[in-house]
VEXDREN-2710 file (C-alpha; in Angstrom, 1 decimal):
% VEXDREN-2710
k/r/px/py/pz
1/UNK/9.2/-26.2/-14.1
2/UNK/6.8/-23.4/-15.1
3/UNK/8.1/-19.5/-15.4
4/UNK/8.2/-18.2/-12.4
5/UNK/5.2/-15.4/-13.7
6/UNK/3.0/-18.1/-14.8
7/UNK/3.3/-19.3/-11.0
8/UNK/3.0/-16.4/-9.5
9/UNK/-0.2/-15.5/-11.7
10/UNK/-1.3/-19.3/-10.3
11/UNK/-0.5/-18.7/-6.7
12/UNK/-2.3/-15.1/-6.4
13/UNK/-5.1/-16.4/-8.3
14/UNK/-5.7/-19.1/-5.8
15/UNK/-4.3/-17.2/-2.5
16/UNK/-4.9/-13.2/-3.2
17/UNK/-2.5/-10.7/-4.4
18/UNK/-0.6/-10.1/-1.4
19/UNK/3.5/-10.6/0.1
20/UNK/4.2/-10.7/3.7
21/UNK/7.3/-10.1/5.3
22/UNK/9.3/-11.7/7.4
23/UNK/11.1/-9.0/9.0
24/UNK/12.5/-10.2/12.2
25/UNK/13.6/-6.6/13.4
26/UNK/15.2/-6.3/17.0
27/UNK/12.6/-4.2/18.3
28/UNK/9.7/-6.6/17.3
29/UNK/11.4/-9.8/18.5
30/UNK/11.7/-7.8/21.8
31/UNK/7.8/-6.6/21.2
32/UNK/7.0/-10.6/20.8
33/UNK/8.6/-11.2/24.2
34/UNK/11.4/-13.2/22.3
35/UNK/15.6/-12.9/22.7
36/UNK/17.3/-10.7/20.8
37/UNK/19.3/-13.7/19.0
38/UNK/19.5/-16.9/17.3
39/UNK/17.0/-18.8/19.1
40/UNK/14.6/-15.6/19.4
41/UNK/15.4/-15.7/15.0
42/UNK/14.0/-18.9/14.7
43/UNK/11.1/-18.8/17.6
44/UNK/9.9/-15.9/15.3
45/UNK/10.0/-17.0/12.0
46/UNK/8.3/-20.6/13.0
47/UNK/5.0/-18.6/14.1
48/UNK/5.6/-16.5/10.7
49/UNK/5.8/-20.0/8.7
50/UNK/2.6/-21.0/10.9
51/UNK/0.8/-18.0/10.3
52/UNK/2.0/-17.5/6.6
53/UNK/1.2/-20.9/5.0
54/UNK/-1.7/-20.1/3.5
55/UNK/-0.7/-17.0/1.7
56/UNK/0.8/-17.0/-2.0
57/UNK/4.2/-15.3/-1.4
58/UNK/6.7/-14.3/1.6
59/UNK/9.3/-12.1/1.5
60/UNK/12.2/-13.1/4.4
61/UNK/14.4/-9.2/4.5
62/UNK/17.9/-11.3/4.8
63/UNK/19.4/-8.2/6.6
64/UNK/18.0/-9.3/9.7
65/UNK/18.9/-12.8/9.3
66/UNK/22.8/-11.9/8.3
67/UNK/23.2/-9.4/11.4
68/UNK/23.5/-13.3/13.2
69/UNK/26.2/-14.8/11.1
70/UNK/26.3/-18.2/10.2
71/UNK/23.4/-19.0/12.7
72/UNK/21.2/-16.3/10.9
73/UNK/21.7/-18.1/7.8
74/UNK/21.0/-21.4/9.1
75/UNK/17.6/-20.4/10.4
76/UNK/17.1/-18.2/6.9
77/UNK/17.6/-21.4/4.8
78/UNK/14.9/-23.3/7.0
79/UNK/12.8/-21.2/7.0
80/UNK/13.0/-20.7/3.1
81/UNK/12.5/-24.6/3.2
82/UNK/9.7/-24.8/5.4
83/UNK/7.5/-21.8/3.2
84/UNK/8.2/-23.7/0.1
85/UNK/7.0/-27.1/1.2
86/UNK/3.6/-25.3/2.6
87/UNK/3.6/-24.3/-1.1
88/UNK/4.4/-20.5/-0.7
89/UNK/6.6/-18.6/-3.1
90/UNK/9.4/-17.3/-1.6
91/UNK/10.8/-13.7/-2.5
92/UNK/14.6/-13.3/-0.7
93/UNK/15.1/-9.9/-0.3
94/UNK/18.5/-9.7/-0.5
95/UNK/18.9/-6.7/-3.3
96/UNK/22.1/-8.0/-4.6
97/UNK/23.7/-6.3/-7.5
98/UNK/27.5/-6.4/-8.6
99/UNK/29.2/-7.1/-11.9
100/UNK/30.8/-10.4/-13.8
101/UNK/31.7/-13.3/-11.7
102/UNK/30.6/-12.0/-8.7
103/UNK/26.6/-11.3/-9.9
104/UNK/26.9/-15.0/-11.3
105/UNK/28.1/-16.7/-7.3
106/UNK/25.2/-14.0/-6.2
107/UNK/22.7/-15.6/-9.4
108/UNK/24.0/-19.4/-7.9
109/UNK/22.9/-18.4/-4.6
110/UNK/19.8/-17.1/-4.7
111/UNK/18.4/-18.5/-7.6
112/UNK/20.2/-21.6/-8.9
113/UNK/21.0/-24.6/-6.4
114/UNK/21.9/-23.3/-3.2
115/UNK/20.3/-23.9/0.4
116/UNK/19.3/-20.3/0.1
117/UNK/17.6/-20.7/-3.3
118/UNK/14.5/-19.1/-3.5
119/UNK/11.3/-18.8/-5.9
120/UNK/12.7/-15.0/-6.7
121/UNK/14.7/-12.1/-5.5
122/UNK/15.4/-8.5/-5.2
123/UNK/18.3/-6.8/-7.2
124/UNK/19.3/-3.6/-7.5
125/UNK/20.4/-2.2/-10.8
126/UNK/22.8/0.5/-9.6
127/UNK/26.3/-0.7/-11.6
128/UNK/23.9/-0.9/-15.1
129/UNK/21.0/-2.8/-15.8
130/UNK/23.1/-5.2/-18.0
131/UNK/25.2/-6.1/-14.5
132/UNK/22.2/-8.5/-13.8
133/UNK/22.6/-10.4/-16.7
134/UNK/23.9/-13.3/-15.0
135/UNK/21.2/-13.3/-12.1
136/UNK/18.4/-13.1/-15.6
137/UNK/19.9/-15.7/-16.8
138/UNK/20.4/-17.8/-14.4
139/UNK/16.7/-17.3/-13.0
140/UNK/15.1/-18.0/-16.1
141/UNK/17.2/-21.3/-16.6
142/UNK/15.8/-22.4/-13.4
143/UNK/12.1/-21.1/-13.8
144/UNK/12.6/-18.1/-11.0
145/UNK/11.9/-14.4/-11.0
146/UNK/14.4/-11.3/-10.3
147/UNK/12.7/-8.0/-8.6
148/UNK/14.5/-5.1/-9.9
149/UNK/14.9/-2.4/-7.8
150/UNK/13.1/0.7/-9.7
151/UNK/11.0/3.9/-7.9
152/UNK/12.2/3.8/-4.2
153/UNK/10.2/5.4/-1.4
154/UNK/13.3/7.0/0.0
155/UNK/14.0/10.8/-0.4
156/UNK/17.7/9.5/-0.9
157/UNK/17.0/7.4/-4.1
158/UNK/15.4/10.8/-5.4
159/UNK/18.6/12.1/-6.3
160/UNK/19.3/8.5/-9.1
161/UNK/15.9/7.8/-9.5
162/UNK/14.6/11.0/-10.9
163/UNK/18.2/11.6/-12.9
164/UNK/17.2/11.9/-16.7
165/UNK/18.8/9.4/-19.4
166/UNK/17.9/9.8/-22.9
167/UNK/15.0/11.6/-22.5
168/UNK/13.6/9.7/-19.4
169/UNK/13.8/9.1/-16.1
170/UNK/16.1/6.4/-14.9
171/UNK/13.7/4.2/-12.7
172/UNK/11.5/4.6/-16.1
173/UNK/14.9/3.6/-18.0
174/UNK/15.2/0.7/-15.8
175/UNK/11.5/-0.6/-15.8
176/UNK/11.7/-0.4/-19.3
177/UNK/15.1/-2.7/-19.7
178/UNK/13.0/-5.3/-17.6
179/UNK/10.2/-4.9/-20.0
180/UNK/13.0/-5.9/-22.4
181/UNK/14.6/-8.7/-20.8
182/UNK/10.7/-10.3/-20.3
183/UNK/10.6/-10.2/-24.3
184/UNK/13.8/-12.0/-24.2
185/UNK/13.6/-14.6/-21.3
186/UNK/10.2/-14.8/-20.9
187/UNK/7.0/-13.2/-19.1
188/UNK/6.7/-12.7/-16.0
189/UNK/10.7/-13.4/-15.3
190/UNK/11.5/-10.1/-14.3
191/UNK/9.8/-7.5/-11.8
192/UNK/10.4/-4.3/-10.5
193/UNK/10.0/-2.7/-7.3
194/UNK/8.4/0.6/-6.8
195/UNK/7.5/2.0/-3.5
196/UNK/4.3/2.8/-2.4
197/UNK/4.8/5.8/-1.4
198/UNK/6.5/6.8/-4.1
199/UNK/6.3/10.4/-5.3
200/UNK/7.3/9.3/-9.2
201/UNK/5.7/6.7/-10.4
202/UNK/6.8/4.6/-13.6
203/UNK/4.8/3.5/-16.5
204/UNK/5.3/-0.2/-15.9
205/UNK/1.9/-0.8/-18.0
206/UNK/4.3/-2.7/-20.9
207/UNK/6.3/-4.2/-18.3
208/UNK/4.6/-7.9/-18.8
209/UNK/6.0/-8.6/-15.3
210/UNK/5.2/-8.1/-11.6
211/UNK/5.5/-4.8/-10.0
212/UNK/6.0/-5.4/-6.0
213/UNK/4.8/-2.3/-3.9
214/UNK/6.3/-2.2/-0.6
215/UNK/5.1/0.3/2.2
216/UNK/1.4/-0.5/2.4
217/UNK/0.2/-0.2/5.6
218/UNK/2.7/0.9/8.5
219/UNK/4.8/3.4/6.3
220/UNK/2.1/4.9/4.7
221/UNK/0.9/3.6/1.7
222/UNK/-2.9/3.2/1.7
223/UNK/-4.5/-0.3/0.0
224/UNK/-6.7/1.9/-1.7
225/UNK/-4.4/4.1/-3.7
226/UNK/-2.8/1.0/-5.3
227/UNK/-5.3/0.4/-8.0
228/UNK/-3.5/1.6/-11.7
229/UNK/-0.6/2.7/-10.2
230/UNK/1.6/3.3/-13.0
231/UNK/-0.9/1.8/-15.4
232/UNK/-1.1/-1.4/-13.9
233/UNK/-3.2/-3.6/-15.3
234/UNK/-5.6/-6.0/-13.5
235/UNK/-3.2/-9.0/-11.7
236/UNK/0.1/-6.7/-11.5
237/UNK/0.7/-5.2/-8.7
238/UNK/2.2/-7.5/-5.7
239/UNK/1.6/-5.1/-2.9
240/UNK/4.5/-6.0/0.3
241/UNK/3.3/-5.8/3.9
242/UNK/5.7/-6.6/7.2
243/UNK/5.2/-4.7/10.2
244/UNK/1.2/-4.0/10.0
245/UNK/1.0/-7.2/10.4
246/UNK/3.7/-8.7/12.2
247/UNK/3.0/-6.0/14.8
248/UNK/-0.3/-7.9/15.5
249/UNK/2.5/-11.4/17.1
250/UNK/3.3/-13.3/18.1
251/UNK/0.2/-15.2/18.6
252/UNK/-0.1/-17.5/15.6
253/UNK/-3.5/-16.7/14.9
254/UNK/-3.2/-12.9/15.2
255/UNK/-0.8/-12.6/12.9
256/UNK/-2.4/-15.0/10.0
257/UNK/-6.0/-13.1/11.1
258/UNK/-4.2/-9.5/10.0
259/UNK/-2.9/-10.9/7.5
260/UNK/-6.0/-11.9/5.9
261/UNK/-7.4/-8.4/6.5
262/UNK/-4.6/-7.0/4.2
263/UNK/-5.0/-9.7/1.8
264/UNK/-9.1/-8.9/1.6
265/UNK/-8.2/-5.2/1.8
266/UNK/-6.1/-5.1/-1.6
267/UNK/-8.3/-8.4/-3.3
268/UNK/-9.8/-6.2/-6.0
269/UNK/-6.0/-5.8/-7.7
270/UNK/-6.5/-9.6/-8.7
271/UNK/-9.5/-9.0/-10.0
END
């Protein structure tokens, strides 16, 4: 199987720089006229898979699929089955980070050979970048990508993300550890994920990875803002959108119609 970078590169070449999310949030499932439960979980994400197939990558937030136990699950690992056989890259955000063993089960999970597998995933680097090592490794075995967690849009992440290390920031520190681990396991392999909205924004132009913006559209972050953000180059930037679109449900054709309005609105970062 290819890196996953080379098919990302293929997929946003062929169906525009954008991610949608799948964010299945009590209040919108009550907005959609759905139940707030298992059966309301899966009504919603079939008109998201419907509405999404087109689209070159989906990110499912698992927090609202967990809040529903082993029935949340069940309808998370269809759903992830049903986006990949439209073709769509699937990003779980899960942001799973822990140390030894444990970040190796997460690493089989989410991007080994599990029913949750999935084409990447979030991580967060919080206990040391090198506590990944197991999810790197086992993503590049399997030709998938890792989205580390680097400039937040929170004001809470200020307080770690800001925090100098040697001379630099430490969401600098950590996009440039990915920019190492790409050197080492491959382009494209590993991302990071910087907000939007951010205040502080990374150089990620030597990252030679994706850079996944969330927070474009309903919390704030403008389309038009995106373009060199951090020194991006042309192709880099993964910009995230949920509830601007999803608010437009649950009609099936609503939903894929806003999402192609995103997807034209932020067409030029491909370029």
């Amino acid at each position: 199987m290819p890196g996953f970078g080379a098919r990302l590169a293929d997929a946003v070449s062929r169906r525009g720089p954008l991610c949608l999310g799948i964010d299945p949030h009590p209040e919108l499932l009550r907005a959609w006229g759905l139940p707030v439960s298992p059966e309301g979980l899966a009504a919603f994400c079939e008109t998201c898979v419907t509405a999404y197939a087109d689209f070159a990558v989906v990110k499912p937030q698992v927090a609202f699929f967990e809040t529903y136990g082993a029935a949340g699950y069940a309808v998370l690992e269809h759903t992830i089955a049903a986006l990949r056989s439209a073709g769509v890259l699937v990003l779980a955000d899960a942001k799973r980070g822990d140390i030894g063993s444990t970040m190796a089960a997460y690493a089989t999970a989410w991007a080994g050979d599990s029913p949750l597998t999935s084409d990447a995933v979030t991580a967060s680097p919080y206990l040391g970048f090198g506590s990944l090592q197991p999810l790197l490794d086992c993503a590049a075995a399997h030709g998938r990508g890792v989205f580390v967690l680097a400039a937040t849009s929170n004001p809470e992440g200020a307080g770690v993300q800001r925090a100098m290390t040697g001379g630099r920031p430490v969401a600098q520190m950590i996009v440039d550890e990915a920019a190492v681990a790409n050197r080492a396991l491959g382009s494209g392999t590993v991302g990071v994920v910087v907000g939007a909205t951010s205040s502080q924004v990374p150089d990620v132009s030597r990252l030679s990875g994706p850079v996944l913006v969330p927070g474009v559209g309903f919390q704030g972050g403008h389309p038009d803002a995106l373009s060199g953000l951090g020194g991006a180059v042309s192709g880099q930037l993964l910009p995230a959108v949920s509830r601007d679109v999803l608010r437009a449900g649950p009609d099936v054709a609503a939903v894929r119609a806003a999402g192609e309005r995103m997807r034209d609105a932020v067409a030029y970062l491909a370029r």
